[in-house]
C-alpha positions in Angstrom: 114.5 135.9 104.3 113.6 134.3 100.9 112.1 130.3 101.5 114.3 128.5 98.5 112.4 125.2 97.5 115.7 123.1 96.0 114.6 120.3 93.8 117.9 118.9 93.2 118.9 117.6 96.1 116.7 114.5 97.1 113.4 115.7 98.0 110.6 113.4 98.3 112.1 110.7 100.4 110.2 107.5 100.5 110.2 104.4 102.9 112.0 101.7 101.1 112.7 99.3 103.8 112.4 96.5 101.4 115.9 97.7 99.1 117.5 98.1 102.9 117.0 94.3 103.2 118.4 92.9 100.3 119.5 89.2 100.1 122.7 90.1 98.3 124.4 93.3 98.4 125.2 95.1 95.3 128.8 95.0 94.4 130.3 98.9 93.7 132.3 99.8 90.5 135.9 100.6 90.9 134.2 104.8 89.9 131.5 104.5 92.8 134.4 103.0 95.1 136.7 106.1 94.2 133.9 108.5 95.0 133.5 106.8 98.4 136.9 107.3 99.3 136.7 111.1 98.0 133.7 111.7 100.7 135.5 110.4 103.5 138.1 112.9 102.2 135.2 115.9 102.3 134.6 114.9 105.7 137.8 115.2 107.2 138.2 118.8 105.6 135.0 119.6 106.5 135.5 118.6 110.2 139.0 120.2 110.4 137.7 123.9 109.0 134.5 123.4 111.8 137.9 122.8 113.7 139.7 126.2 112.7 136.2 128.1 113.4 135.6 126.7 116.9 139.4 127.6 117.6 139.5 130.8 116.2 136.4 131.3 118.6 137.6 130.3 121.3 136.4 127.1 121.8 137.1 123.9 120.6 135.5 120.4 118.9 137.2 118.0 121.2 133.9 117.1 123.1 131.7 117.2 120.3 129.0 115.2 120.0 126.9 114.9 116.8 125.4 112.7 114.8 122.8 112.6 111.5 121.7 109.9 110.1 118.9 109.0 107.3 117.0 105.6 105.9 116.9 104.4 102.4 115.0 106.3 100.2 114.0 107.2 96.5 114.0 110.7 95.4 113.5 112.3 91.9 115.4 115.2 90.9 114.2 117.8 88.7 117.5 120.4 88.8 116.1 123.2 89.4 115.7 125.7 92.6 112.3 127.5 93.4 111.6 130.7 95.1 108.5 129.8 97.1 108.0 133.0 98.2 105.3 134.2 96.2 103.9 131.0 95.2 100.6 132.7 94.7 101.6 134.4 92.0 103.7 131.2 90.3 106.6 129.3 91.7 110.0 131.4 90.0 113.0 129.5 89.2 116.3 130.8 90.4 118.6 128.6 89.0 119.0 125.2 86.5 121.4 122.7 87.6 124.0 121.8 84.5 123.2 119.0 82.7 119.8 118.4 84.8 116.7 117.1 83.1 115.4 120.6 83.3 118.4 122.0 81.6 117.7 119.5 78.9 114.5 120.3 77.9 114.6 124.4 77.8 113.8 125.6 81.0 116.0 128.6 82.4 116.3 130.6 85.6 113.6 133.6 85.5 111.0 131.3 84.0 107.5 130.9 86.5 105.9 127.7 86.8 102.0 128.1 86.3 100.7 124.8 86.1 102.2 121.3 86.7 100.4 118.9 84.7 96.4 120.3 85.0 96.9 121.5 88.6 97.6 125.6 88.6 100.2 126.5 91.1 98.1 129.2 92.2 94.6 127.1 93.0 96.8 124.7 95.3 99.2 124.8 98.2 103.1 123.5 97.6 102.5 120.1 99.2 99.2 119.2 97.5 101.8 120.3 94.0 105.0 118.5 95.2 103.0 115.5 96.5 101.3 115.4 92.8 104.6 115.5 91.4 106.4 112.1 93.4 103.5 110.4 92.1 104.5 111.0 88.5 105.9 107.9 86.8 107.3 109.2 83.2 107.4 113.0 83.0 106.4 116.2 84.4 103.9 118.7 81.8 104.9 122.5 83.0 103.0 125.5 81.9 105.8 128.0 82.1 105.2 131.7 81.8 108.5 133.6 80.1 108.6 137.4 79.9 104.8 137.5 78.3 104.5 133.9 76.9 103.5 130.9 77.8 105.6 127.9 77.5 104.7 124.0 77.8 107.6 122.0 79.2 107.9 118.4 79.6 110.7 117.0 81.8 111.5 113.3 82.2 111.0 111.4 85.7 114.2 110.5 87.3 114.1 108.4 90.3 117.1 107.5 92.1 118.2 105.1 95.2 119.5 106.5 98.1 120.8 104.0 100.4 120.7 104.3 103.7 123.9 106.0 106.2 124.8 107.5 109.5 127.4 109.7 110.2 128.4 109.6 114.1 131.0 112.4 115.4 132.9 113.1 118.7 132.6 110.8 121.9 129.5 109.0 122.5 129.2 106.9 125.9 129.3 102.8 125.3 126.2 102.1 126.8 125.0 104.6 123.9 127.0 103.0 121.3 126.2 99.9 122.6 122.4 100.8 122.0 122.9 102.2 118.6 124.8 99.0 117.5 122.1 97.4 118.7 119.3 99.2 117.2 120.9 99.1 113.5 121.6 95.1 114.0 120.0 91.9 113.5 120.2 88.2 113.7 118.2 85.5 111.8 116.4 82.4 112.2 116.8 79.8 109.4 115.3 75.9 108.2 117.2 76.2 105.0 119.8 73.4 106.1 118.6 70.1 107.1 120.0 68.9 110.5 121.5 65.5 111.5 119.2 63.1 111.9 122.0 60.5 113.4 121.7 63.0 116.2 118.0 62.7 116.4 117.6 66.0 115.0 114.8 66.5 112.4 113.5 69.3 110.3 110.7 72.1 111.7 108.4 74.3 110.1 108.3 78.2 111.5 104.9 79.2 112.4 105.1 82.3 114.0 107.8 84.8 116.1 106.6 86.4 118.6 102.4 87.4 117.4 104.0 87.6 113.8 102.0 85.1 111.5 102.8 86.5 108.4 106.6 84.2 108.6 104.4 81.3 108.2 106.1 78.6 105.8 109.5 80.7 105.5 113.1 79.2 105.3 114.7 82.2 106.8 113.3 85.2 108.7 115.2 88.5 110.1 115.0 89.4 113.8 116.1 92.5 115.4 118.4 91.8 118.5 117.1 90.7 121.5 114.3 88.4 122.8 111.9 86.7 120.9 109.5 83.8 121.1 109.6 81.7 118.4 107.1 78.7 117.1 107.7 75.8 115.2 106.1 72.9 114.4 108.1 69.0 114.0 108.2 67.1 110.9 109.5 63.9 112.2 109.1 60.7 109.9 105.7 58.8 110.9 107.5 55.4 111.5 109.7 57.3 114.3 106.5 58.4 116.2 103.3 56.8 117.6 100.0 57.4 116.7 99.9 61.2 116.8 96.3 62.6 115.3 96.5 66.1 114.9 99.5 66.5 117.5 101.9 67.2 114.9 100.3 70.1 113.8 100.4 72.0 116.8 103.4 74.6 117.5 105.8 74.5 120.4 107.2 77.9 121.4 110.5 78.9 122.6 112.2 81.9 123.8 115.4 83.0 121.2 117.8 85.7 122.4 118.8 87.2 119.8 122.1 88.2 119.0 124.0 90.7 116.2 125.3 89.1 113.0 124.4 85.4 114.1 122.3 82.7 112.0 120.4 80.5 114.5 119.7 77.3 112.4 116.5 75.6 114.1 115.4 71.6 114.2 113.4 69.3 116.4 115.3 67.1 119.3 113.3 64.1 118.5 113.7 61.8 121.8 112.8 57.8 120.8 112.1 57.2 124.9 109.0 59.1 124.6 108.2 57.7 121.4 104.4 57.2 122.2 104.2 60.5 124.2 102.0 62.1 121.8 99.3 63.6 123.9 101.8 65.9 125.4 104.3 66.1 122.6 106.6 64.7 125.1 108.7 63.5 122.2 110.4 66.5 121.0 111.5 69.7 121.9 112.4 73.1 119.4 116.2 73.2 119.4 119.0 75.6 118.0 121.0 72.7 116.7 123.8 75.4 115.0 124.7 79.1 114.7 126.6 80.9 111.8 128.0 84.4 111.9 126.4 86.0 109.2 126.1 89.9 108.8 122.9 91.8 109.1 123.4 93.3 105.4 122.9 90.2 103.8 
């Protein structure tokens, strides 16, 4: 059996946690909305014609349980499908996709790739040349070889988004889809909203969650769901405080359970009894003083 190398379908998948997280998410276009709608449509037909092949063998796709998912990711698509058979020899390409990059700029099916660039296809294995490739920024130089002549090719870069999906079919137990709601969840932690200080509460600083430094300074930081321990520091007005010295700088810790599609909004219980309890911080304690649903996308 023939190993088929297709380039234009998404290879090269990179980590791109950061586009997962977006503050805002994008709005679709009325097209892209339309084309959403016509892939849940695939995926009924395609679930009902697994369900006329199970039944026509005898068994049946009412206990099925399958899922795929896959994380964000950028891919480049070059529109064209290898034979990697005989990559030795040259990397042969089968077919052009219509309209594809490749298409564009003269390459056809029968044509061997060479060289990409200066690195010869035959002096290097297929992941030392696609892993040159991803790294390209602009355009892709290929040395092609076409009947007995040797043709230089240069292809634009594409690079697309992928975002993130999971597809889930059949039964699945709660206490599993309680776990996998879980897993693709969060909560935050927030300062961005200053608290009421007729109810002695008064504004904190994060430090650190759990041995995470890095959130130092932040207004708002993401959590997954669960427990966490989280540090703040007070910043209660001088004149409502003793004589503190370098007290006020020093975090207090408290334990957050975190739960799905919640804002915890965090301040300092400022208590005026203990006023002058400043060798024990005695005169505040880290509060939640409000939570806000809010959805993990945002």
């Amino acid at each position: 059996m023939k190993k088929l190398l297709v380039m234009s379908i998404g290879i090269l998948m990179l980590s791109m946690n950061s586009f997962a997280e977006q503050e805002k998410p994008l709005k679709l276009s009325e097209e892209s909305r339309k084309l959403l709608t016509e892939l849940g449509k695939d995926i009924d037909n395609t679930l009902i014609t697994i369900s006329k092949i199970e039944l026509e063998a005898g068994g049946s796709i009412k206990d099925i349980n399958f899922n795929v998912s896959r994380d964000a990711g950028e891919f480049f698509s070059l529109g064209i499908v290898l034979d990697s058979n005989d990559a030795e020899n040259g990397l042969k390409i089968l077919s052009v996709s219509p309209n594809s990059n490749a298409e564009e700029s003269g390459v056809k099916p029968g044509d061997i790739i060479v060289k990409v660039n200066d690195l010869s296809v035959s002096d290097n294995s297929l992941s030392t040349m696609l892993n040159h490739m991803k790294n390209q920024k602009e355009h892709i130089e290929l040395q092609i070889k076409r009947n007995d002549e040797v043709i230089e090719k240069k292809i634009p870069v594409e690079k697309m988004f992928l975002p993130s999906y999971k597809l889930i079919v059949g039964k699945i137990g709660k206490e599993a889809l309680s776990q996998l709601a879980d897993k693709n969840s969060c909560g935050f932690i927030t300062i961005d909203h200053t608290p009421p200080v007729t109810k002695y509460l008064y504004p904190v600083s994060i430090r650190k969650v759990n041995d995470n430094s890095k959130v130092s300074g932040t207004l708002k930081v993401k959590l997954s769901v669960g427990k966490h321990i989280v540090y703040v520091t007070e910043n209660i007005g001088s004149s409502k405080v003793g004589h503190r010295g370098n007290s006020r700088h020093k975090s207090k810790a408290f334990e957050l359970d975190v739960k799905a599609n919640t804002t915890y909004q965090l301040a300092a219980k400022y208590n005026p009894r203990n006023k002058f309890k400043t060798v024990g911080d005695e005169y505040w304690q880290p509060v939640v003083w409000r939570t806000l649903e809010q959805s993990c996308e945002m």
